[in-house]
C-alpha positions in Angstrom: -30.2 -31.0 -11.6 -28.6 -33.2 -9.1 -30.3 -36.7 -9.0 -28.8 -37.4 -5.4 -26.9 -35.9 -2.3 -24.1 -36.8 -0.5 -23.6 -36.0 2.8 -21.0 -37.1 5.7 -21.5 -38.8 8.8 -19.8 -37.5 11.9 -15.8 -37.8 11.1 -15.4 -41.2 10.0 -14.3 -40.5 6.3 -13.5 -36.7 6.6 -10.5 -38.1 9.1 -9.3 -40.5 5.7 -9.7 -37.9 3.5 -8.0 -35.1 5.2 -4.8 -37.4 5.3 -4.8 -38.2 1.1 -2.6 -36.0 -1.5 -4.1 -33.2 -3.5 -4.5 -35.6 -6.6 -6.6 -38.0 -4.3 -8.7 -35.2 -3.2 -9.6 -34.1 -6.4 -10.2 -37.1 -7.8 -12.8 -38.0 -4.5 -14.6 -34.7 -5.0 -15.2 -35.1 -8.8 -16.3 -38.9 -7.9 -18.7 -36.9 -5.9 -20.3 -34.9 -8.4 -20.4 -37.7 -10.9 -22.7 -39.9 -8.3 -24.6 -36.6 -7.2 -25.2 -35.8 -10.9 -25.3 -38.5 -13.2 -28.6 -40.3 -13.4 -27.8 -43.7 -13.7 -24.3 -44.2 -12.6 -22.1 -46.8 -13.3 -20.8 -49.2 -11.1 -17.3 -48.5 -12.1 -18.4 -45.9 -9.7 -20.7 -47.3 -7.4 -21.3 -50.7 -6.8 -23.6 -52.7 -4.2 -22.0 -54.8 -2.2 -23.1 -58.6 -2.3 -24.7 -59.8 1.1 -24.9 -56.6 3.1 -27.5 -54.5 4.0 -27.6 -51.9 2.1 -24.3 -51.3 1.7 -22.0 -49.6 -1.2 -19.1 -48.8 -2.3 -17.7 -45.8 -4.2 -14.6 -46.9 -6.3 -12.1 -44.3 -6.6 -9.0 -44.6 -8.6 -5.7 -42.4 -9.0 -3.2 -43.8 -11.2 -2.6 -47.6 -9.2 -3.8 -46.5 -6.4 -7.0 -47.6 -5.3 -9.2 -46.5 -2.6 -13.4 -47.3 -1.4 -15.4 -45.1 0.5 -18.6 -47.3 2.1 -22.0 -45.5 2.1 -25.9 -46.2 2.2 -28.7 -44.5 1.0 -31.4 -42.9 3.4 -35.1 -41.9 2.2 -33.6 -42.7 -1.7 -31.4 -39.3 -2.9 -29.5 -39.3 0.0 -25.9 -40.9 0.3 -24.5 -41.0 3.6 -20.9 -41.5 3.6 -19.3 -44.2 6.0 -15.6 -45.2 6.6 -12.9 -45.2 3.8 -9.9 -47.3 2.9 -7.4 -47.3 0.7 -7.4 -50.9 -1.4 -4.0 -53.0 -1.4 -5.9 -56.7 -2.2 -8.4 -58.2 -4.8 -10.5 -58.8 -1.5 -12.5 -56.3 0.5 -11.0 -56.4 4.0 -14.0 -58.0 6.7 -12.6 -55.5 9.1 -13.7 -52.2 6.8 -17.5 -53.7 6.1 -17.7 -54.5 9.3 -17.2 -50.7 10.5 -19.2 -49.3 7.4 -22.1 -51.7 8.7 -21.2 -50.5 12.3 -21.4 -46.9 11.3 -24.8 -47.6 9.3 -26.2 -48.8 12.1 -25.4 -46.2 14.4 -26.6 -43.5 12.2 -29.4 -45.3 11.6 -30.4 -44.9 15.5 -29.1 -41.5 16.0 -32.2 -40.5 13.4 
C-alpha cells in the first residue's frame, strides 16, 4: 500500500534530473518509493522547512554528493515536486526556496 503519491510539476525538476548520472537517478527514484511507501518517514528523508509555507525538502545523498528536491503536499497524499538543486553549502541557498515557493504558488493557481 502506498501511503502517498508523488507527482511532478510541469518541467521544473524533470530538467535537473535528466542532467544527473545513472547512480543519482537511482538513488532519486528509490528516495521516491521510500516517501511513497513508508508510513512515517524520516526526516533524513523528508524534512519541513522552518518558516515556509508548506514547504519540504527531500534529502538525497550519493556518496558526498548531496542534492534537495523542494515539494509540498496537496489534499494530504499527494507530493508535488518543485525545483531541485544539488547542495555544495551547510546553508539552503535563498535563491532555490525562493523558486520552490514560486513554483508552489503557481501551481497552486493553475488548480
Amino acid at each position: 500500500m502506498k501511503y502517498r503519491r508523488i507527482t511532478f510539476f510541469k518541467s521544473y525538476f524533470q530538467d535537473f534530473f535528466d542532467k544527473q548520472t545513472v547512480k543519482v537517478k537511482t538513488k532519486i527514484v528509490w528516495t521516491f518509493e521510500l516517501i511513497e511507501d513508508l508510513q512515517r518517514v524520516p526526516e533524513t528523508y523528508l524534512k519541513h522547512l522552518e518558516n515556509t509555507d508548506g514547504l519540504y525538502e527531500i534529502r538525497v545523498q550519493v556518496a558526498s554528493d548531496i542534492f534537495r528536491i523542494f515539494c509540498f503536499f496537496d489534499e494530504g497524499k499527494l507530493i508535488v515536486v518543485a525545483n531541485s538543486f544539488q547542495k555544495k553549502t551547510q546553508k539552503t541557498p535563498k535563491k532555490e526556496i525562493e523558486m520552490a515557493l514560486k513554483i508552489k504558488k503557481e501551481y497552486e493557481d493553475s488548480k
